[in-house]
C-alpha positions in Angstrom: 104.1 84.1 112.7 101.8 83.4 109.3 103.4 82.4 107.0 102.0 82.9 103.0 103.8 80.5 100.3 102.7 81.4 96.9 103.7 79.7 94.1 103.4 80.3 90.7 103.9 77.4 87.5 101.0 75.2 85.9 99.0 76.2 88.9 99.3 79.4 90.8 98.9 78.1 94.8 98.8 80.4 98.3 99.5 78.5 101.2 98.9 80.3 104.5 100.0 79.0 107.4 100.5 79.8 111.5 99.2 82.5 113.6 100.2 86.3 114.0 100.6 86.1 117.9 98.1 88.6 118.8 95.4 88.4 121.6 92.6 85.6 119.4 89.9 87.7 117.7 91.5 91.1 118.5 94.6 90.5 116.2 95.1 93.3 113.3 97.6 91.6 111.5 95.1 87.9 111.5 92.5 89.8 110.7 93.7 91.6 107.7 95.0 88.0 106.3 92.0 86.5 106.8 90.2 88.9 105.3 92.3 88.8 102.2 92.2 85.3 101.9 88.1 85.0 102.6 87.9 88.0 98.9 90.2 85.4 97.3 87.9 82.7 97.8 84.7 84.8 97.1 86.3 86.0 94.4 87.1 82.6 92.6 83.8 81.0 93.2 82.6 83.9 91.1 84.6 83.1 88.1 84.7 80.0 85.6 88.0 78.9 86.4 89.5 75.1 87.5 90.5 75.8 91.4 90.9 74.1 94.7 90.6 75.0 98.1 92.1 73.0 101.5 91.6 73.9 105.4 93.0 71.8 108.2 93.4 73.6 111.7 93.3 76.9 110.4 96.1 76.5 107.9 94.5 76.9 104.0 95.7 76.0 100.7 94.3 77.6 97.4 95.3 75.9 94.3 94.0 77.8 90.3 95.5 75.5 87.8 95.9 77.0 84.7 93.7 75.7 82.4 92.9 79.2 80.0 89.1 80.4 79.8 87.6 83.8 79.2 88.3 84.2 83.7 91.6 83.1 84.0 93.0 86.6 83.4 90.9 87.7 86.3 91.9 85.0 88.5 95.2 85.6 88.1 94.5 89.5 88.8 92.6 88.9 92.1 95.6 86.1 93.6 98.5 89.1 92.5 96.5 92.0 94.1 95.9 89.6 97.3 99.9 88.6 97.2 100.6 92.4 96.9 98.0 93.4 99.5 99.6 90.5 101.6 103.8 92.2 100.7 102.4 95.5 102.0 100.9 94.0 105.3 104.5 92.7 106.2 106.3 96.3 105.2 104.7 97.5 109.1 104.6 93.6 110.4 107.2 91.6 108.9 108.1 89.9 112.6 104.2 88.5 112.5 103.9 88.2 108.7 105.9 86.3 106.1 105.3 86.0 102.5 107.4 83.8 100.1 107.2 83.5 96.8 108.6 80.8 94.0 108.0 80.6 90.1 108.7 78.3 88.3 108.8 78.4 83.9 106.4 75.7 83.6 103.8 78.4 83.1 101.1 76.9 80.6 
């Protein structure tokens, strides 16, 4: 099971986490989250924003803090269209794909 934390306060963090189960580098549901994850990245190293990125044994952790600039917005865009994209994966997979999501008001 992969499992996608996404939180949302003074930074805006996706956590993935696990595997889908499938046969390794044949499995749809891996590769479509890996694939979303991989434009999030490529994504934010095109913008001017403050973020961080973590990788240990295949698990990843994305961190945008919150610090406004003139690509913040669009930031913010590309992480909500990946958690969407991520929410629509799990309608047909939800027994290999997880997503979990917590806000908090400490929105800057």
């Amino acid at each position: 099971m992969i499992s996608i934390h996404v939180n949302r306060g003074n930074s805006y963090a996706i956590c993935a986490k696990g595997h889908a189960g499938g046969e390794q580098g044949k499995d749809i549901v891996c590769s479509a989250v890996s694939s979303l994850i991989q434009n999030i990245l490529i994504g934010l190293e095109s913008l001017s924003v403050d973020w961080k990125c973590s990788m240990e044994h295949g698990n990843i952790n994305i961190v945008l803090k919150r610090d406004y600039n003139e690509d913040l917005e669009k930031a913010i865009f590309l992480m909500e269209t990946t958690v969407k994209s991520l929410k629509e994966i799990t309608a047909s997979y939800s027994d290999r794909l997880q997503v979990m999501e917590n806000s908090t008001d400490e929105i800057v």
